[in-house]
C-alpha positions as CSV (number, residue, x, y, z in Angstrom):
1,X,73.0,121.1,69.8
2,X,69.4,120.2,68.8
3,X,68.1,119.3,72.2
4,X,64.3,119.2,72.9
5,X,62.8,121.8,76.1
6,X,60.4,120.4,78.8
7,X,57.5,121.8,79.5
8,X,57.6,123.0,83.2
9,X,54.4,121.5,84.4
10,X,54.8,118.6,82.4
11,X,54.8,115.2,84.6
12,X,56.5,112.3,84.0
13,X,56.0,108.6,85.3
14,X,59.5,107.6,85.4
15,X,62.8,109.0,84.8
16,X,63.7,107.2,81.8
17,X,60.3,109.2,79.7
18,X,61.2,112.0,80.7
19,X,64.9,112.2,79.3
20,X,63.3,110.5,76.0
21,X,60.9,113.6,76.3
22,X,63.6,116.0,76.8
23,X,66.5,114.1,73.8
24,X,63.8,113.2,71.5
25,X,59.8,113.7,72.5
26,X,58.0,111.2,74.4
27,X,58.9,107.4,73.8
28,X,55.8,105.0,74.9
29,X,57.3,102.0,77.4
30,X,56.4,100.0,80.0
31,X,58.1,99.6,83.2
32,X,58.5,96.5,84.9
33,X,57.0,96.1,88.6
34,X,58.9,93.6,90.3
35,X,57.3,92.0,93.3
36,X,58.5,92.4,96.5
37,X,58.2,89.2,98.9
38,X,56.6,89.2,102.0
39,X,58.6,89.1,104.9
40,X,59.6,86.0,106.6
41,X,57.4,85.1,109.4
42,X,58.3,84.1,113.0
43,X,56.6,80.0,112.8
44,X,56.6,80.3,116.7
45,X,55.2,83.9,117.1
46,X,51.4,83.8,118.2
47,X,48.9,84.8,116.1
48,X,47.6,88.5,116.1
49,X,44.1,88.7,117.4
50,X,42.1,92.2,116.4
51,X,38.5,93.4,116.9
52,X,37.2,95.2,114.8
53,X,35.9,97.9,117.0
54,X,38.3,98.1,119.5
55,X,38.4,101.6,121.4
56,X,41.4,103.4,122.6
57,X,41.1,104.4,126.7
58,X,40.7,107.8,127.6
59,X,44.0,107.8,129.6
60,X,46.4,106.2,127.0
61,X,48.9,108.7,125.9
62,X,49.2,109.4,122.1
63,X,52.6,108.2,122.2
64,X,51.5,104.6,122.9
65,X,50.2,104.0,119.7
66,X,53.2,104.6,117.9
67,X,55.3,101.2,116.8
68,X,58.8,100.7,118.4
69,X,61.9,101.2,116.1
70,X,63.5,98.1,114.7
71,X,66.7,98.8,116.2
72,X,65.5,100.2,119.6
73,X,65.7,97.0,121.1
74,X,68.9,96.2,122.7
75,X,70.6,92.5,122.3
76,X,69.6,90.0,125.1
77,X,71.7,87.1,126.3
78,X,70.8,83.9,125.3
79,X,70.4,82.6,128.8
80,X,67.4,86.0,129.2
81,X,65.5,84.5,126.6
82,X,65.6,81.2,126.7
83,X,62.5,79.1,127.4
84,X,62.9,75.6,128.4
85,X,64.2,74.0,125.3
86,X,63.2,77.3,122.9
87,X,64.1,80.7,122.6
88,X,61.4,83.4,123.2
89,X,62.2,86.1,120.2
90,X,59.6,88.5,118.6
91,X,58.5,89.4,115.3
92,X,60.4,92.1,114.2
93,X,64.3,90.5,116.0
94,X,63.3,87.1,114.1
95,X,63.2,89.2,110.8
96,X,66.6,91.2,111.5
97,X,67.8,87.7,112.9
98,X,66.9,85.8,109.5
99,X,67.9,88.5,107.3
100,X,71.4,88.2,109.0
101,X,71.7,85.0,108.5
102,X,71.0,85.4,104.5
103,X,73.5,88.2,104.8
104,X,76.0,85.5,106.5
105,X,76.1,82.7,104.2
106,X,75.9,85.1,101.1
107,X,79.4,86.7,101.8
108,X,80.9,83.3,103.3
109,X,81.2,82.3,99.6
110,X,83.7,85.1,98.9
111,X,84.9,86.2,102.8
112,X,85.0,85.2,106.1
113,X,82.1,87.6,107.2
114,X,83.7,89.2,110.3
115,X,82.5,92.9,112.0
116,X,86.3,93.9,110.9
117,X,86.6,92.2,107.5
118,X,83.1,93.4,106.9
119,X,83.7,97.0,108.1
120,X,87.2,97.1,105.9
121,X,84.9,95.7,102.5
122,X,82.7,98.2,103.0
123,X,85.7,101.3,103.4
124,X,87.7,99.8,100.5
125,X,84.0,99.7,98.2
126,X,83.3,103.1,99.3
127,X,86.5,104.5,98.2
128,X,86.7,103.1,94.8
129,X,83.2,103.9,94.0
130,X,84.4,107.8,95.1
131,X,87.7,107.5,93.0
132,X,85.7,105.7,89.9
133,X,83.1,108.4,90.1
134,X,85.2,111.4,90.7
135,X,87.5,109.7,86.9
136,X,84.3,109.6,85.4
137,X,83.2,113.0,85.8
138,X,85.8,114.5,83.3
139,X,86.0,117.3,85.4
140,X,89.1,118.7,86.0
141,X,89.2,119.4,89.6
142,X,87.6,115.7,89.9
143,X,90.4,113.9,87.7
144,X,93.4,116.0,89.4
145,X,92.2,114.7,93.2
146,X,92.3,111.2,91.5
147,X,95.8,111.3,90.1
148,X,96.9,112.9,93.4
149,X,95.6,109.8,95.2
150,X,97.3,107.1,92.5
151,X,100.1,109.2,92.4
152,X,100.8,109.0,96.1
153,X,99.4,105.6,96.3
154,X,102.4,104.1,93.8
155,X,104.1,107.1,92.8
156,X,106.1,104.1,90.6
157,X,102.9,102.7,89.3
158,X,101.7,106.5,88.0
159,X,105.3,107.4,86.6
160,X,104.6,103.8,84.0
161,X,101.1,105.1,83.9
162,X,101.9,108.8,82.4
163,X,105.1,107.1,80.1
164,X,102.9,105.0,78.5
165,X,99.5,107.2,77.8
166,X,101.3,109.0,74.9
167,X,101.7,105.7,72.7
168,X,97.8,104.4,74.5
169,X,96.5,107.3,72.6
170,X,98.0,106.4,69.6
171,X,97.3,102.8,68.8
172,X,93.5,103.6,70.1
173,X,93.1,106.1,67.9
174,X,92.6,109.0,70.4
175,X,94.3,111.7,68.0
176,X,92.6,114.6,70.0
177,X,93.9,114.0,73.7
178,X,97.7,112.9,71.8
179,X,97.4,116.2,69.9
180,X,96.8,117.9,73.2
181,X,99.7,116.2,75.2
182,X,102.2,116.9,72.3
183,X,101.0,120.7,71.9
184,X,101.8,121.0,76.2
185,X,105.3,119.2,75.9
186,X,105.8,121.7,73.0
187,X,104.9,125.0,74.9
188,X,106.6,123.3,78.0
189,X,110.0,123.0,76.3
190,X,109.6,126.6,74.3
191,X,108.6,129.0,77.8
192,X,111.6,126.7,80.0
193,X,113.9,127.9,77.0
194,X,113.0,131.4,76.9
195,X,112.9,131.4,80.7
196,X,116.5,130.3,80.5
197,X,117.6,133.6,78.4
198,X,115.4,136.2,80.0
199,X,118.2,137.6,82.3
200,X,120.6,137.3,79.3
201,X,118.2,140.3,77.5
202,X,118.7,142.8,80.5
203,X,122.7,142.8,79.1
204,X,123.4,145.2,76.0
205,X,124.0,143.6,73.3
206,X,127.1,144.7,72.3
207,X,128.3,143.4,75.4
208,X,127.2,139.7,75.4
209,X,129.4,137.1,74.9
210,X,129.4,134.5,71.5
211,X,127.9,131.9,74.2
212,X,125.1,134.3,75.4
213,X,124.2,135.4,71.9
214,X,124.1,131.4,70.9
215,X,121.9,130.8,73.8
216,X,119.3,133.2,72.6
217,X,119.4,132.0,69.6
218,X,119.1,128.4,70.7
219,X,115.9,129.1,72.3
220,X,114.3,131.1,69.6
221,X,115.3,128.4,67.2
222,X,113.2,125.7,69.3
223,X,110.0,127.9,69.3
224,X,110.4,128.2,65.2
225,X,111.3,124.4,64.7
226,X,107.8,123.5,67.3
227,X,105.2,126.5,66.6
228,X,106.5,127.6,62.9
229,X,107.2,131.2,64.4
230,X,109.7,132.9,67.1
231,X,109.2,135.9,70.0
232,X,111.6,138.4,69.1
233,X,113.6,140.4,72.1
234,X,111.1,143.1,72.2
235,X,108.4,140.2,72.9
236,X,110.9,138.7,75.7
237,X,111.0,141.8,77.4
238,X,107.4,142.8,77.7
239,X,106.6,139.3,78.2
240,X,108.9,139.2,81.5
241,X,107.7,142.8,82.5
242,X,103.8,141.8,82.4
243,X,101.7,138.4,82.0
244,X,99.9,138.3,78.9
245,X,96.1,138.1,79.1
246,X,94.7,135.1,77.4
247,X,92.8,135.8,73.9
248,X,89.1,134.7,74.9
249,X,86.7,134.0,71.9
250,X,83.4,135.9,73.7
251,X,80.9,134.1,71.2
252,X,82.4,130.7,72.0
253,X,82.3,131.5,75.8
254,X,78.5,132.4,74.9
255,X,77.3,129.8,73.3
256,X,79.2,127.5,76.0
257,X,77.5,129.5,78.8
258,X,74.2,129.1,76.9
259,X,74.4,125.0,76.7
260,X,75.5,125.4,80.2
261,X,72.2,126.7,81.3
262,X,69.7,124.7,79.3
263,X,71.6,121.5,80.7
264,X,71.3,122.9,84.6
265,X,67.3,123.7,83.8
266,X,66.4,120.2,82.8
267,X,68.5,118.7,85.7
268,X,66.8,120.9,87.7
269,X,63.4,119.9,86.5
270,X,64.7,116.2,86.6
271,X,66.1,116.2,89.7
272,X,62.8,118.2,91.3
273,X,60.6,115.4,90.2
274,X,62.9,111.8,90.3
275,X,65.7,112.4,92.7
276,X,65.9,115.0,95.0
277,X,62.0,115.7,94.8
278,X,61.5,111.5,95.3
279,X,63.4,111.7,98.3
280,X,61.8,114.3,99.9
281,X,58.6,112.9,99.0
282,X,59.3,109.4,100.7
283,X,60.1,111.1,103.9
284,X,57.3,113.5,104.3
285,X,54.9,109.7,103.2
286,X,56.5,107.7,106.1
287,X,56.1,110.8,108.9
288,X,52.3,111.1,107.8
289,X,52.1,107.1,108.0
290,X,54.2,107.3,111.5
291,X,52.0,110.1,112.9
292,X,48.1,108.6,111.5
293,X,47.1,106.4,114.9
294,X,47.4,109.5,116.5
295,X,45.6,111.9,114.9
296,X,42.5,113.9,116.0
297,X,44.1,114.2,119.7
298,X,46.4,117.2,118.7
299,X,45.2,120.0,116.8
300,X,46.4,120.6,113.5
301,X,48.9,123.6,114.6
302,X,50.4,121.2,117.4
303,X,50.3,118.0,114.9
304,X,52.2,119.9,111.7
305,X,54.6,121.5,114.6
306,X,55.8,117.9,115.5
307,X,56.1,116.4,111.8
308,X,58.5,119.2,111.2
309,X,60.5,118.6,113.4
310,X,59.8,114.6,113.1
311,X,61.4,116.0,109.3
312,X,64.0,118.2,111.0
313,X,65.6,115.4,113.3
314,X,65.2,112.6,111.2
315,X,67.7,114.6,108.4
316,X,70.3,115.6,111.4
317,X,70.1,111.6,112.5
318,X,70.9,111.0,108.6
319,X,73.7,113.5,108.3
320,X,75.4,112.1,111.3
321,X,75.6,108.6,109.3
322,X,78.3,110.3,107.4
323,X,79.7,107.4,105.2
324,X,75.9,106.7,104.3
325,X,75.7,109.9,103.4
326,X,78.3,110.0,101.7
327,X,77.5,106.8,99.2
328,X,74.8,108.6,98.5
329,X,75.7,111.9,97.6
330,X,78.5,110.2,95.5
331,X,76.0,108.2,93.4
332,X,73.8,111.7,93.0
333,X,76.6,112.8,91.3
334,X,77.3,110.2,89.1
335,X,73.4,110.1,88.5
336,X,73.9,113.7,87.6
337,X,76.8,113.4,85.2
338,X,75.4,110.2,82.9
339,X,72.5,112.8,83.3
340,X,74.2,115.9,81.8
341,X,76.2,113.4,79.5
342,X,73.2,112.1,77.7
343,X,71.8,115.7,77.6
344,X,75.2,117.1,75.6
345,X,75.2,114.2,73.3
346,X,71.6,114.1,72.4
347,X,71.8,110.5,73.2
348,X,69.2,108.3,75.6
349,X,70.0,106.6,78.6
350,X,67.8,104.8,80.8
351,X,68.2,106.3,85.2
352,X,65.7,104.4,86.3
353,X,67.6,101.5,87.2
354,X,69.9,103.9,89.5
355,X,67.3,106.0,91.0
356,X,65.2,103.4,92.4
357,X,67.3,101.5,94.5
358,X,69.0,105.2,95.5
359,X,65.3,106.1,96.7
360,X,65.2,102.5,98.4
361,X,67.9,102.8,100.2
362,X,66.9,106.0,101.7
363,X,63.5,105.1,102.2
364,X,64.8,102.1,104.3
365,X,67.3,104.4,106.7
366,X,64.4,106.4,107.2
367,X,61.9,103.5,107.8
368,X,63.9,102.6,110.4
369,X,65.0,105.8,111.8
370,X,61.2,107.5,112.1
371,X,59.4,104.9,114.8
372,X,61.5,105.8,117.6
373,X,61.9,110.2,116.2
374,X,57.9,109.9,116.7
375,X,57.5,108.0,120.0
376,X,59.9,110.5,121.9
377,X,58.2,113.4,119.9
378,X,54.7,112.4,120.8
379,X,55.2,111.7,124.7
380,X,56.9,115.0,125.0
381,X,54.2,116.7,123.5
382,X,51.6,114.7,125.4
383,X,53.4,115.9,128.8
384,X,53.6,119.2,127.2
385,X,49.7,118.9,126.9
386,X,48.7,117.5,130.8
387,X,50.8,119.9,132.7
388,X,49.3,122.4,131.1
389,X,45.8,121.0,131.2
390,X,46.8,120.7,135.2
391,X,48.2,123.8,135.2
392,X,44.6,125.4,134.0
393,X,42.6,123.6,136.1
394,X,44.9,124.7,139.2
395,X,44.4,128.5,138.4
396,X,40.6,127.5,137.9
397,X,40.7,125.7,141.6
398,X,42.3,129.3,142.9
399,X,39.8,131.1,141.5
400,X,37.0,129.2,143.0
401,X,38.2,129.8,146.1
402,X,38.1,134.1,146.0
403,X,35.3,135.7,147.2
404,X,33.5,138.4,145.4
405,X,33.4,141.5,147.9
406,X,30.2,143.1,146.6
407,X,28.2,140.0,148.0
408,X,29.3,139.4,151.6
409,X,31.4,136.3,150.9
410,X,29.8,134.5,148.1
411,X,31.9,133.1,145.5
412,X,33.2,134.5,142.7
413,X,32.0,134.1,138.9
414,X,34.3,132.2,137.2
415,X,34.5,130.1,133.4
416,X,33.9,126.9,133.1
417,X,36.9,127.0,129.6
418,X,38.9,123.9,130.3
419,X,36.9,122.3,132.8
420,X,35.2,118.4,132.6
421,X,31.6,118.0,132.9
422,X,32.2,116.5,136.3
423,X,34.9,119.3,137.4
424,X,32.1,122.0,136.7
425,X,29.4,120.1,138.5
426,X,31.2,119.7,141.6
427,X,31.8,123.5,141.4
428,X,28.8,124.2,140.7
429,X,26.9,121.8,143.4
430,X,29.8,122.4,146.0
């Protein structure tokens, strides 16, 4: 296999140049940016008014400044809302609300959109896609789990299915998976033959009867008409008495292992910089978006603390969506395989068109996910921060009020770390 390396700090702009860089050197094309359109916008939402040097008060907790998750807001009756002959509804729920509505009309052309019709579309798509993606692997592990699930689906249907792939193969032209089958039936019917006679060899010979001896024979005769050879008794005996280890061609299994290896470096290289490595990168760009009004009012040990675990919950929120997870991890997989496909055949295939609506999607659960993970992390860290300011200046207060004994009664020296310019004047002029 004449496959081109990577360079490992070689970048790439898109997925698509760098499998043309790893099958064949790099391949000059342009990618297509399609525009995204703007939002739709609430026509009875007020306008936004901003100055343009607008301060933040002293006493307004970090957390404030954070924007509210879209799906933190909890449905309202209609009668709640309602305003004389209008509804009162803000930006963000007149977006969900007219993105609904799209979502309506588009399925009542195939469905009657229900919660329960939608919810049983969506478990029915999921499965396929699973099944469909576990057949395409080619794996064997994969391809049994599917034939389990058809074969218990309509064992009737799977019993036609397995009847009929012999003559399939055939008029396709598939010589090499017929040629398989037929060499299994072969060895299937030869060992059930000599499993038939093996407690016929523990009798002597000379004591067997015409039927016995015919019966050996029989079976013997079957492996010479399939194979062009026959075990003799010797054969039969040591083959009941031990299992005979496989020969294994070692510079086959090499070579094998080899390809294995330079296919699992390059999807580990692509994966690092267009799947996985995209992923990661989204998140950690929305948490540093979430987190920018408020920094400067932690420092930088407190502010990387909380994006970590901003990080840390928003992949446990994730994990918890398991059938989102789920899709996701099944079209990884199937990312992976066209991957490694393309890889073993020296042939070019363009990702790109999977891996940026897989990157979407997760950028979107996270978008949506990260408002409200900030907000609760910033106000507990802000309380953190006062009752702990409170705390010092309430040891401070003690401390003013000790005496030094050396001086007859006169106050003690004490810092002035942690105080305001007007706490340490009245101290001082008190």
């Amino acid at each position: 296999m004449s496959t081109a390396a990577v360079a490992p700090n070689e970048t790439f702009s898109s997925p698509r140049d760098m499998m043309d860089s790893i099958l064949a050197g790099p391949v000059s094309e342009t990618t297509e940016v399609i525009p995204q359109e703007a939002p739709p916008e609430d026509p009875d939402a007020p306008a936004e008014q901003t100055s343009p040097e607008s301060e933040v008060p002293e006493d307004e907790e970090p957390g404030d400044d954070v924007p509210a998750a879209e799906d933190d807001e909890e449905d309202e009756d209609l009668d709640s809302i309602k305003d004389g002959k209008k509804y009162r509804v803000n930006p963000t729920k007149m977006r969900r609300l007219l993105e609904a509505s799209k979502i309506v009309k588009a399925a009542q052309e195939h469905f009657e959109p229900t919660p329960e019709a939608i919810l049983d579309h969506y478990q029915r798509a999921t499965a396929w896609n699973h099944m469909t993606t576990d057949f395409k692997t080619g794996d064997p592990a994969n391809v049994r789990a599917f034939m389990e699930h058809w074969a218990g689906e309509s064992p009737e249907g799977f019993a036609t299915l397995a009847q009929n792939l012999p003559a399939f193969l055939d008029q396709t032209g598939q010589q090499g998976p017929l040629r398989s089958i037929e060499r299994q039936v072969q060895n299937a019917l030869v060992q059930r033959g000599y499993q038939e006679i093996l407690p016929l060899l523990s009798i002597p010979e000379a004591e067997r009867t015409q039927a016995q001896k015919n019966q050996i024979l029989a079976a013997q005769n079957r492996d010479y008409y399939l194979t062009k050879t026959y075990k003799k008794e010797p054969e039969l005996l040591a083959m009941s008495q031990k299992r005979q280890t496989p020969n294994v061609d070692r510079r086959a299994q090499e070579l094998e292992q080899r390809e294995s290896n330079f296919i699992n470096a390059r999807w580990n290289e692509f994966d690092a910089q267009h799947l996985t490595g995209a992923r990661d990168a989204a998140l950690t760009e929305i948490i540093d978006a979430a987190f920018k009004p408020v920094e400067g009012r932690y420092n930088e040990k407190i502010l990387k603390s909380l994006k970590r675990d901003a990080r840390e919950e928003v992949q446990e929120t994730l994990k918890k969506r398991s059938e989102w997870s789920r899709n996701q991890d099944i079209e990884a997989s199937d990312i992976q395989r066209e991957f490694r496909q393309a890889l073993k055949n020296n042939s070019k295939t363009n990702l790109t068109p999977r891996i940026e609506p897989w990157v979407s999607e997760y950028r979107q659960a996270v978008n949506r996910i990260v408002p409200g993970v900030v907000r609760g992390l910033t106000s507990a860290a802000t309380k953190t921060a006062i009752d702990a300011n409170k705390a010092e200046h309430d040891r401070l207060a003690r401390g003013a009020r000790q005496t030094a004994p050396s001086t007859g009664g006169a106050p003690a020296a004490r810092t002035a770390r942690g105080m305001t310019y007007e706490q340490l004047r009245d101290s001082v002029f008190s």
